[in-house]
N, C-alpha and C positions, 0 to 999 in steps of 0.2 A: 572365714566365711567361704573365701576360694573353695578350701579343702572340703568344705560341707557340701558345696554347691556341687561338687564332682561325686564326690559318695555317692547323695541322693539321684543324678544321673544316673550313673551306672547301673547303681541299682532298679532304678525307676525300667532303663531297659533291657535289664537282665529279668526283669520280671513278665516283661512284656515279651520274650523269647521263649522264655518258660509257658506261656501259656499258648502261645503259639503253638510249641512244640504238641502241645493235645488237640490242637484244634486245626492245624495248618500244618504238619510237621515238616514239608517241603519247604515252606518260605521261611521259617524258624532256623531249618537250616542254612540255607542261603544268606539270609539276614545276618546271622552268628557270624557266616565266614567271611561274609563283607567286609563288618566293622572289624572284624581279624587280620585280615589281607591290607583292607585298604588304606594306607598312609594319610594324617592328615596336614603333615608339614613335609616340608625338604623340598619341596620344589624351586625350580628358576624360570626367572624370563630373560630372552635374549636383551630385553631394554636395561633390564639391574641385573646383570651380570656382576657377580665377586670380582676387583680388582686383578686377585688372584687369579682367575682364570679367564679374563681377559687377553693374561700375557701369552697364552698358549695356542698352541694349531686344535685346531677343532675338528673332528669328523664326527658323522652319523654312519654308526653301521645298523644292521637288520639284522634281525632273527623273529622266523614263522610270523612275517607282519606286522611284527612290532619296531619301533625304531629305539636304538638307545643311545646317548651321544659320549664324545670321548673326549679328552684335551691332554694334549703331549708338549713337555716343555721338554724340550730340543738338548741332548748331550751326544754322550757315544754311544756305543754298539751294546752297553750293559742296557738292558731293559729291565726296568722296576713298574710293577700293574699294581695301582692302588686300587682298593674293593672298600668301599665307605658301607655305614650300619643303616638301620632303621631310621624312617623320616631325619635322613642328612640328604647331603650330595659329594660331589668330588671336592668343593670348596673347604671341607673339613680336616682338610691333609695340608693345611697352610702353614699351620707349627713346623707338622716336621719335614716338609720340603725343603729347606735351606738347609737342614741335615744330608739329605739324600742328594742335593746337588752338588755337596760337594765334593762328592765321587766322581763327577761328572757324568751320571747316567742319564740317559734317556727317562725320563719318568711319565709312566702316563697315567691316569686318572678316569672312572666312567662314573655314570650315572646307572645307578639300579632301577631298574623296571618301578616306573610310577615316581620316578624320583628326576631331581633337576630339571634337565631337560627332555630326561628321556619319557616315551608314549607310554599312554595306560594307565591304569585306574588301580590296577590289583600287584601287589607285593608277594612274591612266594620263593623259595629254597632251588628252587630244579630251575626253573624260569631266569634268577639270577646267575644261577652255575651254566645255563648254556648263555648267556651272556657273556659271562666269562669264557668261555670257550670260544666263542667268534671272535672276540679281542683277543685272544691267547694265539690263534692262528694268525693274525691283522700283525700281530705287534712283537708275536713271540719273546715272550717275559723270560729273563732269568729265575726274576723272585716274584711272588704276588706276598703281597701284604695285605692283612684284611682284619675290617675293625668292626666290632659286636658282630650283629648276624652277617655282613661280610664276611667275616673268619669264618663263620659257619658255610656258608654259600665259597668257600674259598674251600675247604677241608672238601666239602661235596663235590665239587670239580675235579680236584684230583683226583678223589675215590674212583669218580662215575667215568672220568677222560682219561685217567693216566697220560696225561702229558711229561713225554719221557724227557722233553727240551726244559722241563722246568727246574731247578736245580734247588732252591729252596724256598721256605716261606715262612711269613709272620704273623701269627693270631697276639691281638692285642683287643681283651673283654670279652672274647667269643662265648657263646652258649653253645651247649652239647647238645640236649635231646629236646626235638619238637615236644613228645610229651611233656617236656618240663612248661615248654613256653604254652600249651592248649592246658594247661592245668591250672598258668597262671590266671592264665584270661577266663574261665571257667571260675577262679575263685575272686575275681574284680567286678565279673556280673551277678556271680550267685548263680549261677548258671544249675538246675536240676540234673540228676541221672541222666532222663532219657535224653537233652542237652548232649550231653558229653558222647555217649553212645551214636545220636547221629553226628555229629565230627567224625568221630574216628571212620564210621563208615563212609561219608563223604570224602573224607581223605585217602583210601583206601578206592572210592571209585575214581576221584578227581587220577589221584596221581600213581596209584598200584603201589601203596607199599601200605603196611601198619605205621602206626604212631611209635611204636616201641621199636619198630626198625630201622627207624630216624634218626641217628645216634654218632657224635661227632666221635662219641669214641670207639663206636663202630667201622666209623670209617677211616679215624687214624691208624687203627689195625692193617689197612691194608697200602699206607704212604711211606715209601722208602726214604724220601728226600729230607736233606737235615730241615729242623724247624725252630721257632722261638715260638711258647705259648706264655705270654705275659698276661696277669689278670692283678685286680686291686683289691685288696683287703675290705675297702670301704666301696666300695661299687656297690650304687644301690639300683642298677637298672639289670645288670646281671649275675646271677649269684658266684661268688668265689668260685664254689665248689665245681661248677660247667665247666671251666677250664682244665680243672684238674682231673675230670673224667675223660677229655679230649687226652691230654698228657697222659695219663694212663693207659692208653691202648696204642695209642704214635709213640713207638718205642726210642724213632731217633730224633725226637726235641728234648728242648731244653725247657724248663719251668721256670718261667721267674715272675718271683710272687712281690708286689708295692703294696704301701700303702700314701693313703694321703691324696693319691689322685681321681677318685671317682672313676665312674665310667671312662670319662676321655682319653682316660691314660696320656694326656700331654707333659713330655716331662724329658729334663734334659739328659740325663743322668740315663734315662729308660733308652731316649733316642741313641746318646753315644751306643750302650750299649749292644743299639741293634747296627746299626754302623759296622761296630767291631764284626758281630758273627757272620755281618754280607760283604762284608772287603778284608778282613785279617784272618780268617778259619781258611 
């Protein structure tokens, strides 16, 4: 009954986008990139705070007006930047932090735009990646690690920043091409032609690039630093195949393919092995 009640949603306002789009094509737009952009979970309040990131130092940093917040549990001079996915927060790296401490690094943790703690309503790729970048300069990372669209907002930083101080990084579930993701959502609503045509040009005004030039494996083409791209057989939030077109163009990762773990990729066997490539390589 769940599953029916969501169908007939979606579709109920995929039709009412559609019809907009003849009669209002402005607000059909906007409306589309709303419910696209804007997250409906992953938030915090400072009152129910995760255990887990209670134990940690807390900053707020800024960028262009926005605030996004940060949590650092306390080791050495190795810095490790956690980058969390869609409707999460920093609290989602609880598994494998007792892995990473016991390197003894610094390990620190943010919130994505519209996410936890941090301000804002709208979710987007470039917006995340200069977030990352004001943490990257605050905190200066050896490694960033970054999980579903965090890998991807992580692969995009480096492309866009070249941060030469970064030595490597971890994609764990990431997707590759925004068009993959406005295709999916395009086929969730039923979304028409002329639908999909204003996207792309909206995105295109919003942010100066095409959809097709959106492309994780565009951008690993131009990342020197070693990497891990891990993805799950049985992932049903991201397809296999994303990962593998990131690995395809970042010629110096490694692939490593699981099964059995879904999206979350929590799993011990995965974590030693990212251990080994950040402290034994």
């Amino acid at each position: 009954m769940r599953k029916l009640k969501y169908f007939l949603l979606t579709k109920s306002i995929g039709l009412y986008i559609n019809f907009l789009s003849y009669t209002h094509p402005k607000k059909a737009t906007l409306l589309a990139y709303k419910l696209f952009s804007n997250p409906r979970e992953g938030r915090l309040s400072k009152e129910n705070l995760p255990e887990i990131l209670k134990e940690t130092e807390h900053k707020t940093l800024a960028f262009e007006g926005q605030q996004f917040h940060s949590y650092t549990w306390k080791g050495n001079d190795h810095i490790i930047l956690l980058i969390h996915g869609w409707e999460s927060n920093a609290s989602r790296w609880e598994k494998m932090l007792p892995y990473l401490q016991k390197s003894g690094s610094t390990i620190v943790a943010i919130d994505g735009p519209a996410h936890g703690l941090s301000s804002g309503l709208e979710f987007n790729v470039p917006t995340y990646a200069a977030f990352i970048d004001v943490a990257a300069k605050k905190f200066q990372p050896h490694t960033i690690i970054g999980h579903s669209i965090g890998g991807a907002a992580s692969v995009y930083y480096q492309y866009k920043y070249q941060n030469i101080k970064l030595q490597k990084m971890v994609l764990l579930g990431t997707p590759s091409d925004l068009r993959t993701l406005i295709a999916n959502y395009v086929a969730l609503l039923s979304l028409n032609s002329k639908m999909e045509t204003l996207l792309d040009d909206y995105f295109l005004q919003k942010f100066q690039f095409q959809l097709d030039a959106f492309s994780g494996k565009i951008f690993g083409e131009k990342l020197n630093l070693k990497g891990i791209i891990a993805h799950d057989l049985d992932d049903t939030i991201v397809a296999f195949g994303e990962s593998q077109k990131i690995a395809s163009g970042w010629k110096n990762a490694t692939f490593i393919e699981t099964k059995g773990l879904g999206h979350s990729m929590h799993d011990d066997v995965l974590y030693n092995q990212v251990i080994k490539f950040l402290f034994e390589d």
